[in-house]
MDTraj code that builds the backbone (N, CA, C; nanometers):
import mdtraj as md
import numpy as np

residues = "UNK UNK UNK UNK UNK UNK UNK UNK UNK UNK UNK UNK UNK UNK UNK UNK UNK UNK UNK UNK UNK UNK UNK UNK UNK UNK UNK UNK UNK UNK UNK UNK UNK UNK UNK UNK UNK UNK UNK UNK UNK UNK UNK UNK UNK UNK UNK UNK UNK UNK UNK UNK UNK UNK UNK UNK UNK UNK UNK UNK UNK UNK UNK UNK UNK UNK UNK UNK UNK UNK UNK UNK UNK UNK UNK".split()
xyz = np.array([
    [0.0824, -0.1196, 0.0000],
    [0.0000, 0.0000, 0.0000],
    [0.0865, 0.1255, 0.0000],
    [0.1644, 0.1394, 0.1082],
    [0.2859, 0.2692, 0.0746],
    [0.3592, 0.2655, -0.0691],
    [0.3812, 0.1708, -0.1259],
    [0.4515, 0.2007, -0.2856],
    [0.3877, 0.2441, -0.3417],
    [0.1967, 0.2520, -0.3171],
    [0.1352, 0.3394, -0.4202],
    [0.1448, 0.4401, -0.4419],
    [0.1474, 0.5168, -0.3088],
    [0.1445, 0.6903, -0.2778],
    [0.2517, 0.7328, -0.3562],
    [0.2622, 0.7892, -0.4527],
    [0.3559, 0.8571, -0.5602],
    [0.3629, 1.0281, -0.5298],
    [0.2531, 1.0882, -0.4071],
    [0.2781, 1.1912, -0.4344],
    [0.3862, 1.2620, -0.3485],
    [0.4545, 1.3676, -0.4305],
    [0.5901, 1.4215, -0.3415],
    [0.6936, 1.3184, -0.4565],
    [0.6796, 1.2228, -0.4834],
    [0.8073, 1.1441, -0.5307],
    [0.8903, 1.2338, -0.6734],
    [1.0006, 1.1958, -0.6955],
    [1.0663, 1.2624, -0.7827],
    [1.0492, 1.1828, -0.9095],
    [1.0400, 1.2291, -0.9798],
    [1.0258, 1.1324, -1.1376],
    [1.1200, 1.1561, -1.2686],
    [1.2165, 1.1380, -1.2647],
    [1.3194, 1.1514, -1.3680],
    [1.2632, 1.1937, -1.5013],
    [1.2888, 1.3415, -1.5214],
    [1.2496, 1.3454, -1.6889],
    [1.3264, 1.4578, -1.7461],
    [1.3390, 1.4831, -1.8401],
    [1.4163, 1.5930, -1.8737],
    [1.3213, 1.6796, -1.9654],
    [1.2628, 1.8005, -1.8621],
    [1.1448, 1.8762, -1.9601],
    [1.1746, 2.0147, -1.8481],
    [1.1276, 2.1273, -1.8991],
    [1.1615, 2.2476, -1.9069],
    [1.1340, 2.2431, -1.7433],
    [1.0241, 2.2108, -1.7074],
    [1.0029, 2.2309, -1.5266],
    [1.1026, 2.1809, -1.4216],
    [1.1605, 2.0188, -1.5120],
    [1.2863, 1.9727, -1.4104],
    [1.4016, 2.0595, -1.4111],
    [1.4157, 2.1596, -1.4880],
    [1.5744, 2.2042, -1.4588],
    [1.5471, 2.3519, -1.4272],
    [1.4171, 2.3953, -1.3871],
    [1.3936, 2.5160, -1.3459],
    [1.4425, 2.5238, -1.1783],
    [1.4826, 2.6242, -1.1706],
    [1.5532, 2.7009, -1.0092],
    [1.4065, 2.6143, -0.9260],
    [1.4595, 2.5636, -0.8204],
    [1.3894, 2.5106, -0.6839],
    [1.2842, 2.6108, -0.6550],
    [1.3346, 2.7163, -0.5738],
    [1.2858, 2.8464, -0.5805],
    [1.1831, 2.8596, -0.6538],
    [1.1960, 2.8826, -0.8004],
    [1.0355, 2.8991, -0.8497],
    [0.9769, 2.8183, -0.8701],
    [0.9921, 2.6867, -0.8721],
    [0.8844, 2.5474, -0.7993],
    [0.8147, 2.6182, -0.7361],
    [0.8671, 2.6496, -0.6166],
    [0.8344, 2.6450, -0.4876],
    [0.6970, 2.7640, -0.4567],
    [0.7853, 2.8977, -0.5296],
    [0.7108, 3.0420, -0.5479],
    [0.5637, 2.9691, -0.6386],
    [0.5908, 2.9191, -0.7138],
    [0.4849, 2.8540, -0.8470],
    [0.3960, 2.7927, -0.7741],
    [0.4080, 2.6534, -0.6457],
    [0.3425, 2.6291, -0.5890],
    [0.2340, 2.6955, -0.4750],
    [0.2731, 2.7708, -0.4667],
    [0.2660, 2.8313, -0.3312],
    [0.1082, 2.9168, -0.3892],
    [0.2001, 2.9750, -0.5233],
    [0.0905, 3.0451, -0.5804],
    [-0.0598, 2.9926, -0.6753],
    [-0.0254, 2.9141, -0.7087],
    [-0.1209, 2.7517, -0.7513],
    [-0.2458, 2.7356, -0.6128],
    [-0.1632, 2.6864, -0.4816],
    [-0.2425, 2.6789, -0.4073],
    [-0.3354, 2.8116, -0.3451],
    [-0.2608, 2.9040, -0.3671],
    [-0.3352, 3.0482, -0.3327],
    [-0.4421, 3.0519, -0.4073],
    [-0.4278, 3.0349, -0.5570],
    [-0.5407, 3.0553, -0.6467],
    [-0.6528, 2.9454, -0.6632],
    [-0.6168, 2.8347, -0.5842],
    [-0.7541, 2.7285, -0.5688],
    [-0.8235, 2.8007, -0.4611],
    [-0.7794, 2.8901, -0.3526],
    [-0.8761, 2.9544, -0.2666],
    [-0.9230, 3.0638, -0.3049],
    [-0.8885, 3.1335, -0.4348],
    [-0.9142, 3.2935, -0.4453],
    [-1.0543, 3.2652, -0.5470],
    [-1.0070, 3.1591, -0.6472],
    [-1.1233, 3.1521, -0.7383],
    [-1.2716, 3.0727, -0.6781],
    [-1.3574, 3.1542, -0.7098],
    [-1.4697, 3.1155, -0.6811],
    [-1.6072, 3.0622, -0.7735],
    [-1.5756, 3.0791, -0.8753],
    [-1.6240, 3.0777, -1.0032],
    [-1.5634, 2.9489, -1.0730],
    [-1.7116, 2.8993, -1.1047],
    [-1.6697, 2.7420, -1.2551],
    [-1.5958, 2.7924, -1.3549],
    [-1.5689, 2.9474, -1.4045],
    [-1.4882, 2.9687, -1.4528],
    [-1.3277, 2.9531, -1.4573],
    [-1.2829, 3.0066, -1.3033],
    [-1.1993, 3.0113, -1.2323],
    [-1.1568, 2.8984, -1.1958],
    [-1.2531, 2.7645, -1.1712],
    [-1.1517, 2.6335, -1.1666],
    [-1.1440, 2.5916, -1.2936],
    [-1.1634, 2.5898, -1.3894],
    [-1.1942, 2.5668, -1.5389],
    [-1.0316, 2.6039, -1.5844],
    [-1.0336, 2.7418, -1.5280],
    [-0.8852, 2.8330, -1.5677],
    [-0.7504, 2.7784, -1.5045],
    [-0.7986, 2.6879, -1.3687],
    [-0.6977, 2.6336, -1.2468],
    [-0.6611, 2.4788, -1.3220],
    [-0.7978, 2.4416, -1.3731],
    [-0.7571, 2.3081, -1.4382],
    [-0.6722, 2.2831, -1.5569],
    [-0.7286, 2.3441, -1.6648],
    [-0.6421, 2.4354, -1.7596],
    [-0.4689, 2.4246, -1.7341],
    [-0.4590, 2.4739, -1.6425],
    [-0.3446, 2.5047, -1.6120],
    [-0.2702, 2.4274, -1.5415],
    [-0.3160, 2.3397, -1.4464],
    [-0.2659, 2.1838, -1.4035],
    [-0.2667, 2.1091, -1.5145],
    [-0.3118, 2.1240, -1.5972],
    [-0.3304, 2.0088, -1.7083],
    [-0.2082, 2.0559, -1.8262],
    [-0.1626, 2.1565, -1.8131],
    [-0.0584, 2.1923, -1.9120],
    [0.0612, 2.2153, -1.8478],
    [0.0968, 2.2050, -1.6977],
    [0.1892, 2.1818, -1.6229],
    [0.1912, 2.0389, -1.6229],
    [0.1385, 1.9518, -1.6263],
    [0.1198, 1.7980, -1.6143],
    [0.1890, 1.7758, -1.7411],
    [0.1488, 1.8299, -1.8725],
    [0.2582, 1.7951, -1.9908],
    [0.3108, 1.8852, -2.0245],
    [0.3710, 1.9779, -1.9800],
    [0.4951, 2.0470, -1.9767],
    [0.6025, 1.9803, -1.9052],
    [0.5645, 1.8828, -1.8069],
    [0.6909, 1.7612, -1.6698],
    [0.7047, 1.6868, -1.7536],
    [0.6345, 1.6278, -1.8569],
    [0.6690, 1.5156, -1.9471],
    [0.6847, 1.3718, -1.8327],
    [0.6063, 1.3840, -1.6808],
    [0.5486, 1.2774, -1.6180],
    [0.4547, 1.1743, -1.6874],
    [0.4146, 1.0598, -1.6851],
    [0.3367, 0.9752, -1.7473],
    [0.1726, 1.0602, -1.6602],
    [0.0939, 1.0315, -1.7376],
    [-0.0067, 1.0039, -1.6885],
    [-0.0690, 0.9438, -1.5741],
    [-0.0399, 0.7660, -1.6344],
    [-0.0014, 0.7166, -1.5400],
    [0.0123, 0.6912, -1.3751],
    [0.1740, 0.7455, -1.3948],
    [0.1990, 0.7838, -1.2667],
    [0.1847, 0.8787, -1.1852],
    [0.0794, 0.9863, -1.2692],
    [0.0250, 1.0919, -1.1762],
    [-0.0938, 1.0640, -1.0987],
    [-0.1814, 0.9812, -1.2048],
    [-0.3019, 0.9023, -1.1296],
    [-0.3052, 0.8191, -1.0518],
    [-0.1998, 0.7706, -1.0539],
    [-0.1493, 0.6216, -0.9054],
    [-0.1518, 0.7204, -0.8096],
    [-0.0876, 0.8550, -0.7834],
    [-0.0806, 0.9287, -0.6615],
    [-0.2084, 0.9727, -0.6259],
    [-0.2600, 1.0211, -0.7565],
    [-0.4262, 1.0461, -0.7143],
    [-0.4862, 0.9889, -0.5966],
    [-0.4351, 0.8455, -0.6413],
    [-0.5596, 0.7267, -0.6146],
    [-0.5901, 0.7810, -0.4289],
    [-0.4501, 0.7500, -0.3641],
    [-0.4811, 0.8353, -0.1978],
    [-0.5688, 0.8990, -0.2141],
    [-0.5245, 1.0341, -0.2640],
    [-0.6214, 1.1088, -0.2589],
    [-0.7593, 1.1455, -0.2454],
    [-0.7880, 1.0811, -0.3909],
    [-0.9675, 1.0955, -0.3854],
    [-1.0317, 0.9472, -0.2909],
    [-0.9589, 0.8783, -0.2340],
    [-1.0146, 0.7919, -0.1452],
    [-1.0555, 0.8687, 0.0147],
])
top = md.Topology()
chain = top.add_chain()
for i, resn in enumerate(residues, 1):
    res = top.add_residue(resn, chain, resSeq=i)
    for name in ("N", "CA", "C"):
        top.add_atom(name, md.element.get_by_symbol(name[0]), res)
traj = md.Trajectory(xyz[None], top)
């Protein structure tokens, strides 16, 4: 059951987000999570999803293995 949890894990890939400064990960995240509380509007998560979804293939992560981490999650 712990080998499922994928989230936090590092995933070897070579795409524009892995070799970006720590730092703006970090700033990037921070601000990601700010804006799931600011938007209030189906628009506004529409715009949040959008945008997880083109950070998701901008990592050049599998699919995949983003949805195995899910799985915790939405349980």
């Amino acid at each position: 059951m712990i080998r499922d949890v994928t989230i936090g894990q590092y995933y070897p890939a070579d795409s524009i987000l892995h070799r970006l400064d720590p730092r703006v990960k970090l700033v990037g995240t921070f601000l990601f999570i700010i804006s799931l509380f600011l938007f209030r509007s189906f628009f506004g998560y529409i715009l949040v999803f959008l945008f997880f979804a083109s950070i998701i293939g901008l990592s050049k992560v599998p699919l995949r293995f983003i949805m195995r981490g899910m799985k915790a999650v939405v349980v």
